[in-house]
Z-matrix of the N, CA and C atoms (Angstrom, degrees):
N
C 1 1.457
C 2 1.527 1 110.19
N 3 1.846 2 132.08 1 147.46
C 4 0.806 3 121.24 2 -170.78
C 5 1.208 4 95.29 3 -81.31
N 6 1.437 5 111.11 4 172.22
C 7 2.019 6 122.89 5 -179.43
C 8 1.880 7 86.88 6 -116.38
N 9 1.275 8 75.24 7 156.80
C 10 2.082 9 105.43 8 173.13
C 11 1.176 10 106.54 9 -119.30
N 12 1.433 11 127.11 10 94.57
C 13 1.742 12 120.93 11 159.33
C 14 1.454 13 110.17 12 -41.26
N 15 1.738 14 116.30 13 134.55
C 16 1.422 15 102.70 14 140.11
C 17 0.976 16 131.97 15 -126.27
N 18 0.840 17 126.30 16 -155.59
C 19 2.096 18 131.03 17 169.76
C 20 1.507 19 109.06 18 -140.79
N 21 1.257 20 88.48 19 150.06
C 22 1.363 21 101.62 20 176.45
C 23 1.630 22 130.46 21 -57.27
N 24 1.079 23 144.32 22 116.80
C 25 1.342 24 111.17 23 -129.43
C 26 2.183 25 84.45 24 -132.50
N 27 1.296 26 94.98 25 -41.91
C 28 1.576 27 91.79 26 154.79
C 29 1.547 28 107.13 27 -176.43
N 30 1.531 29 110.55 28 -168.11
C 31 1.392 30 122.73 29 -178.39
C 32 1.678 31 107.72 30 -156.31
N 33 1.615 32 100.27 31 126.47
C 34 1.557 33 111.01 32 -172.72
C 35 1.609 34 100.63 33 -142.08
N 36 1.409 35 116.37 34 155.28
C 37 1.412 36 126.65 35 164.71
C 38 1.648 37 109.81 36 -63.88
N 39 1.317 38 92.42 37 136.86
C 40 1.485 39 126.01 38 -179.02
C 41 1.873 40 106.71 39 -69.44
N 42 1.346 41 98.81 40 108.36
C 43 1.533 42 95.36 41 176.40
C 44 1.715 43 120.10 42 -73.88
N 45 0.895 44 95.97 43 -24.91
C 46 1.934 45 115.06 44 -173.74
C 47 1.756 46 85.89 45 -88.64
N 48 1.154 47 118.53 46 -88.12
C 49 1.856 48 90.84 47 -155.22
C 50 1.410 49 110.55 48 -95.40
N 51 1.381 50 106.67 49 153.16
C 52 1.570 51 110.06 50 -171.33
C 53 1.726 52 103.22 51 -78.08
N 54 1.134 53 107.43 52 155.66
C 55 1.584 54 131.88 53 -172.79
C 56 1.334 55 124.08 54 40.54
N 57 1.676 56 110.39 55 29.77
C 58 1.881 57 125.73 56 -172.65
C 59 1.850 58 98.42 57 -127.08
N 60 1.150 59 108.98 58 135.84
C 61 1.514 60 128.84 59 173.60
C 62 1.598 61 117.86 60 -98.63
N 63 1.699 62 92.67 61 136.27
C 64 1.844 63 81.61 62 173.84
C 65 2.022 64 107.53 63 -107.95
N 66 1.234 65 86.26 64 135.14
C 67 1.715 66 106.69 65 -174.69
C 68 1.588 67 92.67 66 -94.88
N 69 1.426 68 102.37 67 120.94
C 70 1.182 69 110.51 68 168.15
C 71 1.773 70 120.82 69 -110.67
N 72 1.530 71 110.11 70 126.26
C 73 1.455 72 106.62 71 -176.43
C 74 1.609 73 115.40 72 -98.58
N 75 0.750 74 114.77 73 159.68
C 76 1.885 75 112.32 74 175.62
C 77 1.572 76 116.04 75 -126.02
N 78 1.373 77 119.39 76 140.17
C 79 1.298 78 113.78 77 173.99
C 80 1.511 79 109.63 78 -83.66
N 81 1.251 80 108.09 79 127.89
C 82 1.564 81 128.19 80 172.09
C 83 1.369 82 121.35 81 -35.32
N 84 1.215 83 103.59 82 -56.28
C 85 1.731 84 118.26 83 -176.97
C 86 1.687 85 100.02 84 -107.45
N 87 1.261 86 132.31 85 49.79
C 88 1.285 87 143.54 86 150.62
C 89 1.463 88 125.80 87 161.54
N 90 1.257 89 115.49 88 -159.39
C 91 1.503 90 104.17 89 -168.40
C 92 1.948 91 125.80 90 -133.90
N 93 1.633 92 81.81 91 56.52
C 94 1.305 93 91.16 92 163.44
C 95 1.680 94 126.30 93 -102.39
N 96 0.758 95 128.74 94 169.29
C 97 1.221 96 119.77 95 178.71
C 98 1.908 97 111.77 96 -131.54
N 99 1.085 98 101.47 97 165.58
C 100 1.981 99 110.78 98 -175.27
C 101 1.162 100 96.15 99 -120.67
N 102 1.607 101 141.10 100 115.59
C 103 1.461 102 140.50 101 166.71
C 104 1.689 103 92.09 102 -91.56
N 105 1.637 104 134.85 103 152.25
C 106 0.793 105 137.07 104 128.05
C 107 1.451 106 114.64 105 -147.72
N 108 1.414 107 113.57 106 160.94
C 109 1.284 108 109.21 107 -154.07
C 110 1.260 109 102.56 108 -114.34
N 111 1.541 110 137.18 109 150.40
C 112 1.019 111 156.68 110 -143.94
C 113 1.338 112 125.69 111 -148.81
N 114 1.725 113 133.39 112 160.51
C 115 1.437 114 125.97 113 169.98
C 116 1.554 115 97.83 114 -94.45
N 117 1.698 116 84.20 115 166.72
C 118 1.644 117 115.76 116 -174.42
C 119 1.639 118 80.96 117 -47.03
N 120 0.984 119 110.21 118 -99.08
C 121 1.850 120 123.89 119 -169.04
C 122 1.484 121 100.02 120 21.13
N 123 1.439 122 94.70 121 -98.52
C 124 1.223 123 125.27 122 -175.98
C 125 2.053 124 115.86 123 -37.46
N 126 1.700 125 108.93 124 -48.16
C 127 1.230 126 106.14 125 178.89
C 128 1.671 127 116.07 126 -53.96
N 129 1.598 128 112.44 127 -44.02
C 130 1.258 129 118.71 128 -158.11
C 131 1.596 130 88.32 129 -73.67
N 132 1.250 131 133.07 130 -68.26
C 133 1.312 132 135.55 131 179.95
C 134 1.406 133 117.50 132 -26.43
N 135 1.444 134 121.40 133 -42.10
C 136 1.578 135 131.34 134 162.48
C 137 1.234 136 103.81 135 -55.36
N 138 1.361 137 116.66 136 -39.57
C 139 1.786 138 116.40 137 -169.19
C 140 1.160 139 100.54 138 -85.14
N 141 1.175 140 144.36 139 -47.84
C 142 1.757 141 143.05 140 -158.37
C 143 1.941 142 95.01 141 -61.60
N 144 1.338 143 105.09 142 -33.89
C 145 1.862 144 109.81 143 -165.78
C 146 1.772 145 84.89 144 -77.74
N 147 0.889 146 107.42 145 -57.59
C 148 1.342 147 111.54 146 -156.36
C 149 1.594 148 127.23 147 -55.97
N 150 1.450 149 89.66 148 -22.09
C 151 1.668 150 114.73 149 -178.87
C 152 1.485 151 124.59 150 -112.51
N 153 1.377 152 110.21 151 6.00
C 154 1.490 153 154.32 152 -155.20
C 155 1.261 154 111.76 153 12.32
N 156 1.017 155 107.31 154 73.93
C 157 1.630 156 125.78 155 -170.33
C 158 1.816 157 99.92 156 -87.89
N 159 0.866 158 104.21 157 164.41
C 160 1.707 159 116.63 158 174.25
C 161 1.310 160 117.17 159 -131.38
N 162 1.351 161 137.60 160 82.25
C 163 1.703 162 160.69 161 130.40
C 164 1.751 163 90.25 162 4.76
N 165 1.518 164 100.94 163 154.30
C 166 1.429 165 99.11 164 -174.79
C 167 1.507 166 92.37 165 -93.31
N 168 1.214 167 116.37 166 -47.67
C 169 1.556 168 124.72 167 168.07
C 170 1.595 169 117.31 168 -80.07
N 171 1.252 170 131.50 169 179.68
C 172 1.735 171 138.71 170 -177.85
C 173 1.619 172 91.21 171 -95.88
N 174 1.191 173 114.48 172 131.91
C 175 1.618 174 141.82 173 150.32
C 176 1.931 175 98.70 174 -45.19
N 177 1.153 176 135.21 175 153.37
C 178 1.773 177 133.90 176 141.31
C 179 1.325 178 96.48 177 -36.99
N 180 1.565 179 122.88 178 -64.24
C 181 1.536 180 97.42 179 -168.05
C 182 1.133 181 118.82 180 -50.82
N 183 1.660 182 113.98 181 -53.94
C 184 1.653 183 98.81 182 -176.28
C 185 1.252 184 115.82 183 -66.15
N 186 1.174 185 156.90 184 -22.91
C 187 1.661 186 154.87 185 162.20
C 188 1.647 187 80.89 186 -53.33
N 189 1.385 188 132.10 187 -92.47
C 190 1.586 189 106.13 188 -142.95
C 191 1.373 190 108.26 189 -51.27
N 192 1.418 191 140.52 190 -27.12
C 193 1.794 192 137.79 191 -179.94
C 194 1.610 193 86.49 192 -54.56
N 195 1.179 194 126.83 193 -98.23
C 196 1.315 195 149.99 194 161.79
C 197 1.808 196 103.74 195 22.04
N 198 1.730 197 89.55 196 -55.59
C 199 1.717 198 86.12 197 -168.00
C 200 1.549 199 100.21 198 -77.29
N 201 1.591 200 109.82 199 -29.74
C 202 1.020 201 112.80 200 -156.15
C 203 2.031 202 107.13 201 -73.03
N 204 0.912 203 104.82 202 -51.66
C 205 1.588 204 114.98 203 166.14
C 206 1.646 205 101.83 204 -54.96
N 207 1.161 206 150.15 205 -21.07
C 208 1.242 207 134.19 206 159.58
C 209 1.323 208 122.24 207 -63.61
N 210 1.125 209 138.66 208 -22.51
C 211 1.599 210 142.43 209 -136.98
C 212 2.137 211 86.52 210 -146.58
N 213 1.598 212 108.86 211 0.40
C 214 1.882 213 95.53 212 -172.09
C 215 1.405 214 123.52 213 71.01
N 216 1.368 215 114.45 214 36.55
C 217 1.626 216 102.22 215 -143.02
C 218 2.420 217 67.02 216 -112.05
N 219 1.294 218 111.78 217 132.10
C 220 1.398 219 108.77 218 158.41
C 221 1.313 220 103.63 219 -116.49
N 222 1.458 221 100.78 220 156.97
C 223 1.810 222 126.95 221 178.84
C 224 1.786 223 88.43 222 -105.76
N 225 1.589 224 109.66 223 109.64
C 226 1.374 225 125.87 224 -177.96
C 227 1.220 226 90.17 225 -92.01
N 228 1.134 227 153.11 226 -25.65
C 229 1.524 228 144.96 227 -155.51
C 230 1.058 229 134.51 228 163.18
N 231 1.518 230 151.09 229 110.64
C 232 1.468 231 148.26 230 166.55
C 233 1.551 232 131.61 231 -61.56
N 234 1.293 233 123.90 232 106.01
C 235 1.004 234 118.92 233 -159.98
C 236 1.737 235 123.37 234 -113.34
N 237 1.471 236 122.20 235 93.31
C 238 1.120 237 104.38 236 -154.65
C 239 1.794 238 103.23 237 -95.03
N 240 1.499 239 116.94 238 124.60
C 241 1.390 240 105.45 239 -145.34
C 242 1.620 241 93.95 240 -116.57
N 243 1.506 242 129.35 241 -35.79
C 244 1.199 243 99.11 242 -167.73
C 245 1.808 244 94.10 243 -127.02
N 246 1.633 245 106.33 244 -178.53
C 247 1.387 246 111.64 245 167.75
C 248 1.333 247 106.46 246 -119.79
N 249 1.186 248 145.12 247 156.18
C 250 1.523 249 127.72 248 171.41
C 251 1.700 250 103.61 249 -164.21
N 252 1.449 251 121.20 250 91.36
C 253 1.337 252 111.78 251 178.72
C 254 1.266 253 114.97 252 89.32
N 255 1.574 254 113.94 253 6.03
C 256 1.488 255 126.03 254 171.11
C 257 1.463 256 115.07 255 96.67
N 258 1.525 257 108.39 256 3.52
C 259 0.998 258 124.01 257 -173.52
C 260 1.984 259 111.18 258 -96.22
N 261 1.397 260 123.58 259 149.81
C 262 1.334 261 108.47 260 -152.95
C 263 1.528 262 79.23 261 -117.90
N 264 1.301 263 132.86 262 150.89
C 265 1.338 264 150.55 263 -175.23
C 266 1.635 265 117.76 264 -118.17
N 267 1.317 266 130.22 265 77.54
C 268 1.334 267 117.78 266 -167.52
C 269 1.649 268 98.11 267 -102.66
N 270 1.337 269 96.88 268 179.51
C 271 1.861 270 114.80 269 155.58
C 272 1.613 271 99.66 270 -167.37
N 273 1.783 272 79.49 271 159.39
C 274 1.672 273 100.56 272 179.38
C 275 1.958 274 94.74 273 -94.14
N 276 1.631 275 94.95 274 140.01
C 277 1.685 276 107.03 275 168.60
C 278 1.844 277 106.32 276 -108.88
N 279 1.789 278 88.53 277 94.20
C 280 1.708 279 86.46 278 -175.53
C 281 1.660 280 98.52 279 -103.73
N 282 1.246 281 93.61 280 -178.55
C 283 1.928 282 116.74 281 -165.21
C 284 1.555 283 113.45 282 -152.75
N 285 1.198 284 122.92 283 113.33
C 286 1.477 285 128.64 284 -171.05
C 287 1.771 286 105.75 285 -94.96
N 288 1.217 287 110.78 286 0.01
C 289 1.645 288 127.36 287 -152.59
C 290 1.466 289 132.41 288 81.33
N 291 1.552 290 117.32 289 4.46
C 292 1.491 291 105.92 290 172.75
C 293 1.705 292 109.23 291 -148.80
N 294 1.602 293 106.36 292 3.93
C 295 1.618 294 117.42 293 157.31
C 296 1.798 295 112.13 294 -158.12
N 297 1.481 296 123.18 295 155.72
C 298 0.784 297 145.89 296 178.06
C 299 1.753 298 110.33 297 -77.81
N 300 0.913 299 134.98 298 140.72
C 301 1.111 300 134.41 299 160.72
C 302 1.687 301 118.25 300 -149.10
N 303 1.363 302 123.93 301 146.34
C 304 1.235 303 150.46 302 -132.80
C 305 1.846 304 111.50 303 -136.28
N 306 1.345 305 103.56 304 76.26
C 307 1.429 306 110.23 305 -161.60
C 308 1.688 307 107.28 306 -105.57
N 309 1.495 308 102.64 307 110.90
C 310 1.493 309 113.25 308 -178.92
C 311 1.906 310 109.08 309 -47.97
N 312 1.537 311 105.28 310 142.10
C 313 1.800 312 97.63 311 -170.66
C 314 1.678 313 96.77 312 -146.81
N 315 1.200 314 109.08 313 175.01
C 316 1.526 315 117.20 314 -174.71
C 317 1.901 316 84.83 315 -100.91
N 318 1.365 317 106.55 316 133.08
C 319 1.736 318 113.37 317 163.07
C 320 1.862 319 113.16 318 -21.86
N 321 1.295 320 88.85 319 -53.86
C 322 2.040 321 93.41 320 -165.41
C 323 1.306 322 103.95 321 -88.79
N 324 1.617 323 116.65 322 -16.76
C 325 1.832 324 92.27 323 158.24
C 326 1.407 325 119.44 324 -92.50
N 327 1.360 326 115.66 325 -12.98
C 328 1.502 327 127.21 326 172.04
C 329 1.701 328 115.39 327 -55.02
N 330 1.577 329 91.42 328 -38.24
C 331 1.985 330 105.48 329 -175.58
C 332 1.210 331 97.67 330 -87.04
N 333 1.056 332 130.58 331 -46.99
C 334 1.882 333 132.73 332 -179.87
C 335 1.651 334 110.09 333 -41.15
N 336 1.211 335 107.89 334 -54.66
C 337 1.431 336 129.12 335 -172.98
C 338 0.978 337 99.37 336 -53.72
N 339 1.638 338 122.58 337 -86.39
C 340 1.539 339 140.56 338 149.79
C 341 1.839 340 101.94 339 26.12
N 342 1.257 341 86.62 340 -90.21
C 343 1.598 342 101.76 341 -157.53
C 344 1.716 343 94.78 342 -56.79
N 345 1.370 344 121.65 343 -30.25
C 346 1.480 345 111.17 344 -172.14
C 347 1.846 346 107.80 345 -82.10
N 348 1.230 347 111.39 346 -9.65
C 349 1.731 348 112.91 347 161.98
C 350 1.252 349 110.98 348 -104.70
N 351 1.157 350 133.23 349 -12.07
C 352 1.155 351 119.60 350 -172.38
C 353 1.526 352 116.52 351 88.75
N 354 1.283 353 124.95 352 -5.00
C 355 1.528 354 126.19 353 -169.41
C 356 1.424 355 117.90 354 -79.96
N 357 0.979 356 115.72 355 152.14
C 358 1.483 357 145.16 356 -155.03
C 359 2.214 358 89.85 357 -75.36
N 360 1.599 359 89.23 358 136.78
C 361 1.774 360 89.54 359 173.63
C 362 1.607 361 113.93 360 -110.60
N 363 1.102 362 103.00 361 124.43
C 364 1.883 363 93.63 362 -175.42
C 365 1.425 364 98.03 363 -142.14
N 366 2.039 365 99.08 364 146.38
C 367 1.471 366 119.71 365 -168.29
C 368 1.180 367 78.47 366 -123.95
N 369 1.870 368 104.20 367 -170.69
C 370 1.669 369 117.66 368 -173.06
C 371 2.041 370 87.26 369 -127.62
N 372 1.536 371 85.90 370 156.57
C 373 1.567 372 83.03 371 -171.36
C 374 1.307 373 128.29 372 -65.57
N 375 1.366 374 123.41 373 -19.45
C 376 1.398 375 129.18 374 146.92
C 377 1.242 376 127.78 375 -34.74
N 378 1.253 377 117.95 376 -56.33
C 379 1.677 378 115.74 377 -169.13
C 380 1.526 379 91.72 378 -66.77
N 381 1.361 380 126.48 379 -44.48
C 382 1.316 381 118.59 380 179.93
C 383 1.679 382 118.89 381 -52.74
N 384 1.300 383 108.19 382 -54.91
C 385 1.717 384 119.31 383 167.26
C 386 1.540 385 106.84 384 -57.44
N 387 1.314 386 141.37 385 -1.64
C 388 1.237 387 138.46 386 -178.77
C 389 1.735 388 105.87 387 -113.91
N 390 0.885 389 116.57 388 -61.16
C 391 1.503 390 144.27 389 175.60
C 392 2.080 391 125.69 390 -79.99
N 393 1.175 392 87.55 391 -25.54
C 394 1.613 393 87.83 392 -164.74
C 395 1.303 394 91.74 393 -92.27
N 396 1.585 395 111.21 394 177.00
C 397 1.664 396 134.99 395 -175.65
C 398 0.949 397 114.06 396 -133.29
N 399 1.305 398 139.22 397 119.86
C 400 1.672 399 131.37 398 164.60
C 401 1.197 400 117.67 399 -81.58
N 402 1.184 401 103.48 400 144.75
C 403 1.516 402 125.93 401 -138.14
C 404 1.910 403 76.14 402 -107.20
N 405 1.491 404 117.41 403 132.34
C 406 2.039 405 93.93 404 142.47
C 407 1.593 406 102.73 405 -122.52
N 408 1.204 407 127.91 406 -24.41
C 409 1.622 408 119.44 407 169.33
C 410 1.505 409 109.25 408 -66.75
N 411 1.252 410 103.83 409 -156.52
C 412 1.399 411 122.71 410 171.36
C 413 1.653 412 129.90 411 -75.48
N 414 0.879 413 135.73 412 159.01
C 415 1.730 414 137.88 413 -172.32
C 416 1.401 415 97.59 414 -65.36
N 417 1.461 416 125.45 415 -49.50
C 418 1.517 417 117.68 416 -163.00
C 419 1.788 418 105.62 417 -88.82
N 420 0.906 419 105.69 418 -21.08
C 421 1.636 420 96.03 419 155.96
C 422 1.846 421 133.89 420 -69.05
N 423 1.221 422 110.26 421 -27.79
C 424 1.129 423 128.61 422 136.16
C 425 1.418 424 146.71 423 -18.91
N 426 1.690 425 96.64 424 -84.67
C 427 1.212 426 130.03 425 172.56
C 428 1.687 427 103.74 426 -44.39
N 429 1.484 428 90.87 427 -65.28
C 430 2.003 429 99.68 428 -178.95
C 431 2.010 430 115.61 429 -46.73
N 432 1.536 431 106.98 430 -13.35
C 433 1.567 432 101.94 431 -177.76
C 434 1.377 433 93.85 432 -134.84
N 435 1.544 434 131.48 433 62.69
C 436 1.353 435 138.34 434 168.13
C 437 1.359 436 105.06 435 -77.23
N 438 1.579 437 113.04 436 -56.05
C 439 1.384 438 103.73 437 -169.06
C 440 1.477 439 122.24 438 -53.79
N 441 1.338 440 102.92 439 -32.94
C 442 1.770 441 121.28 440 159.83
C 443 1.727 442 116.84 441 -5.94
N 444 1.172 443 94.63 442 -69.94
C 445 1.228 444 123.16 443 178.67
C 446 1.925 445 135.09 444 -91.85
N 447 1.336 446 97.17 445 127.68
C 448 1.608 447 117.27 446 -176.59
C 449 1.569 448 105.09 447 -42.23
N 450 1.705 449 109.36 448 81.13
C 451 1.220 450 97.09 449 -178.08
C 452 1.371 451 90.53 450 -100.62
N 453 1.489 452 110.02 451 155.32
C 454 1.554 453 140.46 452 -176.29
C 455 1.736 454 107.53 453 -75.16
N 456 1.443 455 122.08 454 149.73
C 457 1.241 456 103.01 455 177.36
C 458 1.883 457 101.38 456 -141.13
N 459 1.556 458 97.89 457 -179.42
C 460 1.681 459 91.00 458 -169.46
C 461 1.228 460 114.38 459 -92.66
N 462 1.322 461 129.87 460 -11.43
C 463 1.299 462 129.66 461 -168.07
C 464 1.335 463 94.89 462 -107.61
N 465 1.850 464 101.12 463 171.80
C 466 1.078 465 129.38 464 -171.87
C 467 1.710 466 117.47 465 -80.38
N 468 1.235 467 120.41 466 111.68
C 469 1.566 468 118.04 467 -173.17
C 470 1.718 469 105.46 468 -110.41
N 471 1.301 470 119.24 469 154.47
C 472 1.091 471 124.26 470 172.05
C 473 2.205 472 97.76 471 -90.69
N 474 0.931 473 100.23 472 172.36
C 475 1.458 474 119.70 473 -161.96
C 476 1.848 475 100.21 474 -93.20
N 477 1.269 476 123.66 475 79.20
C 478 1.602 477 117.23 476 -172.31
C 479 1.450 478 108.61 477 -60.81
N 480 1.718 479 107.25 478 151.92
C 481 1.832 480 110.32 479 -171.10
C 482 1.998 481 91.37 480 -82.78
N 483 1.558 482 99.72 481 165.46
C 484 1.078 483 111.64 482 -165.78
C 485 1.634 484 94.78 483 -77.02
N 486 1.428 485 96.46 484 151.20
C 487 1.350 486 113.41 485 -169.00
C 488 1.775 487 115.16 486 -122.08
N 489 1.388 488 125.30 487 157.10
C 490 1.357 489 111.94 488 178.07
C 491 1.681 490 117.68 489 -81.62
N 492 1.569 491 119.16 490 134.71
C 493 1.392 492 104.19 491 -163.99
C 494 1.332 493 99.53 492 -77.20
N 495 1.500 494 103.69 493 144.12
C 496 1.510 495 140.97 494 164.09
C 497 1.333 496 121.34 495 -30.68
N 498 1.233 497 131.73 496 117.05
C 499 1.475 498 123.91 497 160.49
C 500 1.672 499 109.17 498 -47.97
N 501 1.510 500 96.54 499 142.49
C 502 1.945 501 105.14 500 -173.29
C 503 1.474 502 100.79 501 -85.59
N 504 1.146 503 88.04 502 146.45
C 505 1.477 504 107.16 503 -154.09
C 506 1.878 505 85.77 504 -116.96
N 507 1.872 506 87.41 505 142.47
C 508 1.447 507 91.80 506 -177.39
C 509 1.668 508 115.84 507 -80.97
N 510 1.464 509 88.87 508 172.92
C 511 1.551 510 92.89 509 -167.58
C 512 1.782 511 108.05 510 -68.91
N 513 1.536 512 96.20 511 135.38
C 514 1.595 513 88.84 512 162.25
C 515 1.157 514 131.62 513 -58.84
N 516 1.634 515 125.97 514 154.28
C 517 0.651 516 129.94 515 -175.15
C 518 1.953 517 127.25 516 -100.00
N 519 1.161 518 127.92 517 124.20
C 520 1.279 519 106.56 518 -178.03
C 521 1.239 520 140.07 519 -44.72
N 522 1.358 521 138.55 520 117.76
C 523 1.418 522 133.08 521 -176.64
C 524 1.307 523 109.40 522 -88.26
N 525 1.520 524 109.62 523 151.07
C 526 1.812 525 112.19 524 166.32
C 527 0.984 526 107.23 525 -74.07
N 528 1.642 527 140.14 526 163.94
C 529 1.119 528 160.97 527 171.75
C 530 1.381 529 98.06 528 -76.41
N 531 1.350 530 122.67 529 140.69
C 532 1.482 531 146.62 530 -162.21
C 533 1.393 532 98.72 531 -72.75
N 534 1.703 533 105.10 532 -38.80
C 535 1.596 534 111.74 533 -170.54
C 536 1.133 535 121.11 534 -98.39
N 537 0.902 536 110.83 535 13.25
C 538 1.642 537 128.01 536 -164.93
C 539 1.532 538 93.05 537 -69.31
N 540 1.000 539 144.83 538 -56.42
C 541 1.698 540 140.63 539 -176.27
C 542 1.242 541 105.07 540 -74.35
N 543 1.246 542 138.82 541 -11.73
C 544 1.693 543 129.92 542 -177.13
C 545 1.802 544 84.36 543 -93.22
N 546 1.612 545 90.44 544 152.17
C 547 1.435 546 128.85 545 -170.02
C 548 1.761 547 104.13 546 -74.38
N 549 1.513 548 115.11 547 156.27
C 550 1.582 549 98.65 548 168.88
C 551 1.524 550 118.08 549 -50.99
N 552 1.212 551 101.31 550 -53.72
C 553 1.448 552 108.48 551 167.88
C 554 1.279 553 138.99 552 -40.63
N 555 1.216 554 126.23 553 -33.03
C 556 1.829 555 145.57 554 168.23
C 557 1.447 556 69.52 555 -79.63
N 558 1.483 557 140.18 556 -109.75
C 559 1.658 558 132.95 557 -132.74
C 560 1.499 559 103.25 558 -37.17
N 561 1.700 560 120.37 559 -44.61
C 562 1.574 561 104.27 560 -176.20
C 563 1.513 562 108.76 561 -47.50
N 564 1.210 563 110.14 562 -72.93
C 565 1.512 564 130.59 563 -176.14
C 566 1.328 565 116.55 564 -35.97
N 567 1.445 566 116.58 565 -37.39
C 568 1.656 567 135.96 566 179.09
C 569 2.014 568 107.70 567 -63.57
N 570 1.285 569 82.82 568 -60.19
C 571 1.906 570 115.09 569 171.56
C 572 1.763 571 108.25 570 -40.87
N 573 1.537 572 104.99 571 -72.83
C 574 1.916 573 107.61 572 168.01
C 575 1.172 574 100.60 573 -39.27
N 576 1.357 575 131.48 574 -65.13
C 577 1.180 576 122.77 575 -133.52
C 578 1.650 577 101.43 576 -82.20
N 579 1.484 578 124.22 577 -21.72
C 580 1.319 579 128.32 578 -175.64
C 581 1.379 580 108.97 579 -66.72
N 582 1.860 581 111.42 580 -39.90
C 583 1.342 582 123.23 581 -138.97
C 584 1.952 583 85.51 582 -92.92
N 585 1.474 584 110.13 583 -24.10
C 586 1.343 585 113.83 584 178.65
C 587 1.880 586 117.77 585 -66.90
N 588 1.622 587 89.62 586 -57.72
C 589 1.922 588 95.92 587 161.49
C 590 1.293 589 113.22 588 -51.74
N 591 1.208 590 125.65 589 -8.93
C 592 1.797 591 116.82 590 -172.18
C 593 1.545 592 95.88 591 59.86
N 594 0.865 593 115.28 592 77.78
C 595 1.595 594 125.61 593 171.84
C 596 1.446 595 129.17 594 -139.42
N 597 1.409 596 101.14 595 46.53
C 598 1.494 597 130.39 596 -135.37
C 599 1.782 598 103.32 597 -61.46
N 600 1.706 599 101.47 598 -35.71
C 601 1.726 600 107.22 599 -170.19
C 602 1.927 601 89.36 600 -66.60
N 603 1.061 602 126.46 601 -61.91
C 604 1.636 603 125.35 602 -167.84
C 605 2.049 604 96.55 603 -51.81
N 606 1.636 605 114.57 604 -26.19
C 607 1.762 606 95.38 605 -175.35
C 608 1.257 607 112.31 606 -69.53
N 609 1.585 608 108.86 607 -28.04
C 610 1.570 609 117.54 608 -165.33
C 611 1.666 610 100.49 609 -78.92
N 612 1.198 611 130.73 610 -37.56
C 613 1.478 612 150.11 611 159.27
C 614 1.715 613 98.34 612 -27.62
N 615 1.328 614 114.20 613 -78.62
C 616 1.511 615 136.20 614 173.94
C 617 1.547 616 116.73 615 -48.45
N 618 1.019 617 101.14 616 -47.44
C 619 1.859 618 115.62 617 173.12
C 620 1.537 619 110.82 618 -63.45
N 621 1.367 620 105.76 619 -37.46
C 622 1.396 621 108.82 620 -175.98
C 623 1.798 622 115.15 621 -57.91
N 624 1.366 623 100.21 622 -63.56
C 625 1.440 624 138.67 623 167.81
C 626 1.258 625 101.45 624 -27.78
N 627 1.535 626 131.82 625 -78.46
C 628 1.412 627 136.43 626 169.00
C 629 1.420 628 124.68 627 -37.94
N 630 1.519 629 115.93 628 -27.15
C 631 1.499 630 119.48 629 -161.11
C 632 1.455 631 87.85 630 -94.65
N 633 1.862 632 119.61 631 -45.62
C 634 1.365 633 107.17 632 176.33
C 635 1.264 634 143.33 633 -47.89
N 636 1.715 635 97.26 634 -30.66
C 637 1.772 636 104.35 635 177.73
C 638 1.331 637 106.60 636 -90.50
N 639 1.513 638 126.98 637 -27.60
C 640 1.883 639 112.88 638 162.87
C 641 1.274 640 107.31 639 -51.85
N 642 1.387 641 140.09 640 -31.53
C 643 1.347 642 122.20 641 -132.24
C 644 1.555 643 80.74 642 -94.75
């Protein structure tokens, strides 16, 4: 079957379940996208690599890179291959230099990893035709109406009984940023001191803030 590279395309809080993130992937050579949703753990850990933050201690991901670069062991590729029950099926394709091996993984430690080798992410075009969304605006227009949409997740759910639908609930409203009155200077200082507590969801919070007023 052919494979679809993607990229990471973004990461936002999950409006539907409390304390789970949806990771959104994008196809390279077009414009669908893969939502699946994920735990805190795992999201912030995607974010700490991604934003290249430095933990006072190593994340699991960085200990398994760590072990893994001790012993020659490379992550050639992430491969997320099947869907089954809403459930996403990946593995890592590692190489020590004289065999390949093919190690079953959960999606968000498969992407965690990923970003800490640098390796390439590839699905099959099905899961995309089953699972994916075409995109025709932009990613961050998107991103902002994820919960919108029947995103797929990795774990195992029981089947909930039908329920009476909900009165519609008004639209949220935008909030200011907490940091919005602290100076660049307080956010640097604010930022160390987060990235020092290992308090990685409030650095990306802080990181955000800073990138908005350069931009």
């Amino acid at each position: 079957m052919k494979k679809i590279k993607l990229n990471i395309v973004g990461l936002s809080y999950s409006q539907t379940q409390s304390g789970a993130y949806a990771l959104v992937l994008g196809e390279v050579a077009g414009n669908r996208r893969l939502p699946v949703i994920i735990g805190g753990f795992e999201a912030q850990s995607i974010a700490v690599e991604i934003e290249k933050m430095t933990p006072s201690r190593p994340l699991t991901h960085d200990l398994f890179k760590a072990f893994a670069d001790t012993f020659n062991i490379k992550l050639e590729e992430v491969l997320i291959y099947n869907l089954v029950d809403g459930i996403f099926f990946a593995k890592l394709i590692c190489n020590d230099g004289d065999k390949t091996v093919e190690i079953d993984a959960r999606t968000s430690d498969a992407v965690a990893l990923a970003v800490r080798f640098e390796s390439p992410i590839y699905t099959y075009d099905f899961i995309m035709n089953t699972a994916g969304i075409v995109i025709e605006g932009n990613d961050f227009a998107f991103l902002e109406n994820i919960e919108n949409v029947g995103s797929y997740k990795q774990t195992e759910t029981t089947t909930p009984e039908a329920e009476p639908t909900p009165e519609p609930k008004e639209p949220a409203k935008n909030k200011p940023s907490p940091y919005a009155s602290l100076t660049m200077e307080q956010l640097e200082k604010t930022l160390e001191k987060a990235i020092e507590n290992e308090q990685y969801e409030t650095a990306a919070k802080i990181r955000d803030e800073i990138e908005k007023r350069k931009s």
